[in-house]
C-alpha positions in Angstrom: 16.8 -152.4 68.3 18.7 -153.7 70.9 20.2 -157.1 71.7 20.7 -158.9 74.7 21.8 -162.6 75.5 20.4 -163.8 71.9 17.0 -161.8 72.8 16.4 -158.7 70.0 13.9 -156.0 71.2 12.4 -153.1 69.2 13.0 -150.2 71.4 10.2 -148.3 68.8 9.3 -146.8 65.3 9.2 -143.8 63.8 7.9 -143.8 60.1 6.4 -141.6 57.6 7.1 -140.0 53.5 8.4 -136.5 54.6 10.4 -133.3 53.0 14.3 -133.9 53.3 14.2 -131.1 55.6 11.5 -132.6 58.5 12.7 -136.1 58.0 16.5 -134.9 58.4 15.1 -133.3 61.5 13.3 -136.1 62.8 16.1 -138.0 62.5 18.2 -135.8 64.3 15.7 -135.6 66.9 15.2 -139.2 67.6 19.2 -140.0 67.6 19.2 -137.1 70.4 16.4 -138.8 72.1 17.8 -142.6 71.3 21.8 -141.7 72.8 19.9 -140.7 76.0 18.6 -144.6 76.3 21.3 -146.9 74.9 24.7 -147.3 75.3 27.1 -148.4 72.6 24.5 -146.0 70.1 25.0 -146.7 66.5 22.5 -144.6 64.3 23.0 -146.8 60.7 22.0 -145.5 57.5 21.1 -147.4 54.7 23.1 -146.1 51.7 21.8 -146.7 48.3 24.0 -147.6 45.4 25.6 -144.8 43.1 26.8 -141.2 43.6 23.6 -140.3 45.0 23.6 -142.8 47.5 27.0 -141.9 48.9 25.9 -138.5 48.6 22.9 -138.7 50.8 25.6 -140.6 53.5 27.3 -137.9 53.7 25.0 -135.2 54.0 23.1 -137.0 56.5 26.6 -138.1 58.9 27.3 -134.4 58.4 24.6 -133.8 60.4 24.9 -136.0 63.2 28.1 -135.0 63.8 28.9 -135.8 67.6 27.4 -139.0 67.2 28.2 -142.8 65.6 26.8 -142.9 62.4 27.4 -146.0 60.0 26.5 -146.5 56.5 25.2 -150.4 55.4 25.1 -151.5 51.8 22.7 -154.2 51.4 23.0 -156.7 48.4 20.2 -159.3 47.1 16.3 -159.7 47.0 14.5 -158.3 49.9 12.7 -161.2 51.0 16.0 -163.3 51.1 17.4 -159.9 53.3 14.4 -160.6 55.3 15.1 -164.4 55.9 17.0 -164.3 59.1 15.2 -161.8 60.7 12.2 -164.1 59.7 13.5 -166.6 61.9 14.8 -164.7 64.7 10.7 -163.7 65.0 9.3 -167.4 64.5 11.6 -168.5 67.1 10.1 -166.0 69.8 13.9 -164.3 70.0 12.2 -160.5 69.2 10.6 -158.1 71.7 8.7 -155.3 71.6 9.0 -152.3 74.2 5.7 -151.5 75.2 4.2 -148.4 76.5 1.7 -145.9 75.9 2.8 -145.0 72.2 3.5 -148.5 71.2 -0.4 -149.8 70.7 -0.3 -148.3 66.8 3.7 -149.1 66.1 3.6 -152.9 66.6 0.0 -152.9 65.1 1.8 -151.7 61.8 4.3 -153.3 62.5 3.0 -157.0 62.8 0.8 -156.4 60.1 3.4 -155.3 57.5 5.5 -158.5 58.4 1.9 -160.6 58.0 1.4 -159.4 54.7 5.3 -159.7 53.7 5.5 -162.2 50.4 8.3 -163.3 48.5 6.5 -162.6 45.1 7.0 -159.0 46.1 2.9 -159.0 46.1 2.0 -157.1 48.6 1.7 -153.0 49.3 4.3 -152.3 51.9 7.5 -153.0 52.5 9.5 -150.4 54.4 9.0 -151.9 58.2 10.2 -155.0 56.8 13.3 -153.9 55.0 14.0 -151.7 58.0 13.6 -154.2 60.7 15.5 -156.8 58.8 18.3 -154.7 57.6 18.7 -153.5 61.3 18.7 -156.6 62.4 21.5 -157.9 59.7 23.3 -154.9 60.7 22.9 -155.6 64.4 23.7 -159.8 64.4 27.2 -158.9 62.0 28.4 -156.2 63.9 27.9 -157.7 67.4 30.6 -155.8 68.9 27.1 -153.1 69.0 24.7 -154.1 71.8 22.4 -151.2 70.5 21.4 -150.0 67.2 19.5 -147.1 67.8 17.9 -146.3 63.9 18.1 -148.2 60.8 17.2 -145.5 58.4 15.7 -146.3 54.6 16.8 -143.6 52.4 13.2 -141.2 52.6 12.2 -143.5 55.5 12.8 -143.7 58.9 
């Protein structure tokens, strides 16, 4: 995710329920891939609470080593989290890069955030945590002009 004059765009998505040792590697490839396209990279990492959260933190900076890596603690209900990205959307102030591999991303994407409900009632809610915890990350840390990944603990 990037931001520019106000204007947020999703640069792309990578998702998927993996082994810790693909996913670790996917992410390791995509931060590789992401530090060649954006300056000012941060690659943030969602850290769940307890020992096992801060664990995985540090395993995971570990190894992306060389690069920026961040940890973000998110507090509260997801739907409130997802409230100012919410906004940010129904204002027309989010973009989406699109090229040849971005047809089935945004599909999922738009459709995730469509079916998004307070009441926690629906299937699916990693895009929207993602995207919205990014985001968060993104508008309180504006010295950042890119935020390259906004990774969910088994998520990305």
């Amino acid at each position: 995710m990037q931001q520019d004059r106000g204007v947020y765009t999703v640069i792309g998505m990578i998702r998927g329920q993996w082994d810790q040792y693909y996913r670790d590697q996917i992410i390791l490839r995509t931060t590789r891939q992401d530090v060649e396209k954006c300056d000012n990279y941060t690659c943030v990492l969602e850290q769940e609470p307890g020992s096992a959260g801060k664990d995985m933190f540090a395993i995971t900076a570990r190894m992306l080593a060389g690069y920026r890596v961040e940890s973000d603690r998110p507090t509260g209900k997801k739907h409130i989290r997802a409230d100012p990205w919410a906004s940010q959307l129904a204002a027309g102030n989010v973009s989406f890069v699109q090229d040849e591999s971005s047809d089935r991303w945004v599909d999922d994407l738009i459709d995730e955030h469509c079916a998004f409900r307070p009441d926690l009632a629906h299937a699916h809610d990693d895009i929207v945590d993602s995207c919205s915890g990014g985001f968060n990350y993104l508008a309180k840390h504006s010295q950042y002009s890119d935020l390259g990944a906004f990774l969910k603990a088994g998520y990305f």
